[in-house]
C-alpha positions in Angstrom: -200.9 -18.1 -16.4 -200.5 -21.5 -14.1 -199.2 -24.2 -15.1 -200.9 -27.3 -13.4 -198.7 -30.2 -12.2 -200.4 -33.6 -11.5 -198.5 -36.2 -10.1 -200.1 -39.8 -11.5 -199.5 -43.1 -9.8 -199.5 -44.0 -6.5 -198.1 -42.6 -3.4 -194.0 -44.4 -2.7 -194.7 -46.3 -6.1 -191.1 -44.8 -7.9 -191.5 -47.0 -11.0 -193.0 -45.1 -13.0 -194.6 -41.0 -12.3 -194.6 -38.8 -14.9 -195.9 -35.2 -14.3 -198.3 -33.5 -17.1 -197.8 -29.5 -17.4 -200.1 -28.4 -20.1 -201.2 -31.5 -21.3 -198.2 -33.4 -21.6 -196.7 -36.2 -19.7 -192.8 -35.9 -18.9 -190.4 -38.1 -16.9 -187.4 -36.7 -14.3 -184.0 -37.8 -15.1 -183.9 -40.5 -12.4 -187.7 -42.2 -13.6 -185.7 -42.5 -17.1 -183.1 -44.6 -15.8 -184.4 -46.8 -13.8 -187.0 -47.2 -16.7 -184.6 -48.1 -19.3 -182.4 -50.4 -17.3 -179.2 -48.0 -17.3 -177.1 -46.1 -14.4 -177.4 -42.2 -14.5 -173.9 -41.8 -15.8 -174.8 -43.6 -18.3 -178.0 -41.4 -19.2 -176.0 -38.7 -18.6 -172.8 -39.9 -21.0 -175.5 -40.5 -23.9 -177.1 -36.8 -23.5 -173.6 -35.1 -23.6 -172.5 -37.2 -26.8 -176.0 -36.3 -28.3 -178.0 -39.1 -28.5 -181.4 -37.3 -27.7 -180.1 -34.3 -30.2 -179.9 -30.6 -28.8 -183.1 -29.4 -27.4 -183.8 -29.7 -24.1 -186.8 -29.1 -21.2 -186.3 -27.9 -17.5 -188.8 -27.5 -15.0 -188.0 -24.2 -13.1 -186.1 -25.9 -10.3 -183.2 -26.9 -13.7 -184.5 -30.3 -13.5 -184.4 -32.2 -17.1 -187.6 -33.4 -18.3 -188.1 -35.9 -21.1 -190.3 -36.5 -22.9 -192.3 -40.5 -23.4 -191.1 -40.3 -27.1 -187.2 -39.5 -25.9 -187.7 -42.4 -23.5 -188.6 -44.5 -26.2 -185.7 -43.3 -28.2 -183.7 -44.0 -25.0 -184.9 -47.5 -24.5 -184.1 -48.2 -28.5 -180.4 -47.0 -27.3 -180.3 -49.1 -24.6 -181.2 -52.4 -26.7 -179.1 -51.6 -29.6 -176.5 -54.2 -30.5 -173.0 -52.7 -32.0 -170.2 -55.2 -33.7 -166.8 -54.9 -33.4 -164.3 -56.1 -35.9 -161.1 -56.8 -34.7 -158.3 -57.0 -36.9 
């Protein structure tokens, strides 16, 4: 079996081009940074303490792919508001 990649968006545009293997669209590690508004250590400090859960997607090179809901739940991170109480 082949899996089809298809690269959408235009040619040097890097804002925004997902790839679609068997029907579904996924985003590399450095599209979902720059989408959210975060650095990568940052992305990468969330995944290790869990934020996105366990699973996990590589293409065959070990590259992470995520998925547009995991963005979403990325993007929720990134706007979420924590209060501190000092004492």
């Amino acid at each position: 079996m082949i899996n089809l990649v298809v690269y959408q968006g235009n040619v040097g545009d890097t804002s925004e081009m997902p790839i679609t293997l068997n029907g579904q669209s996924y985003y590399r590690t450095a599209e979902v940074y720059r989408l959210i508004g975060i650095s990568r250590n940052t992305l990468y400090r969330w995944l290790q303490r869990g934020v996105l859960g366990e699973s996990e997607r590589r293409d065959r090179r070990g590259w992470r792919l995520f998925t547009r809901d995991e963005v979403d739940r990325l993007k929720s991170e990134a706007g979420r508001i924590i209060t501190i109480v000092k004492r």
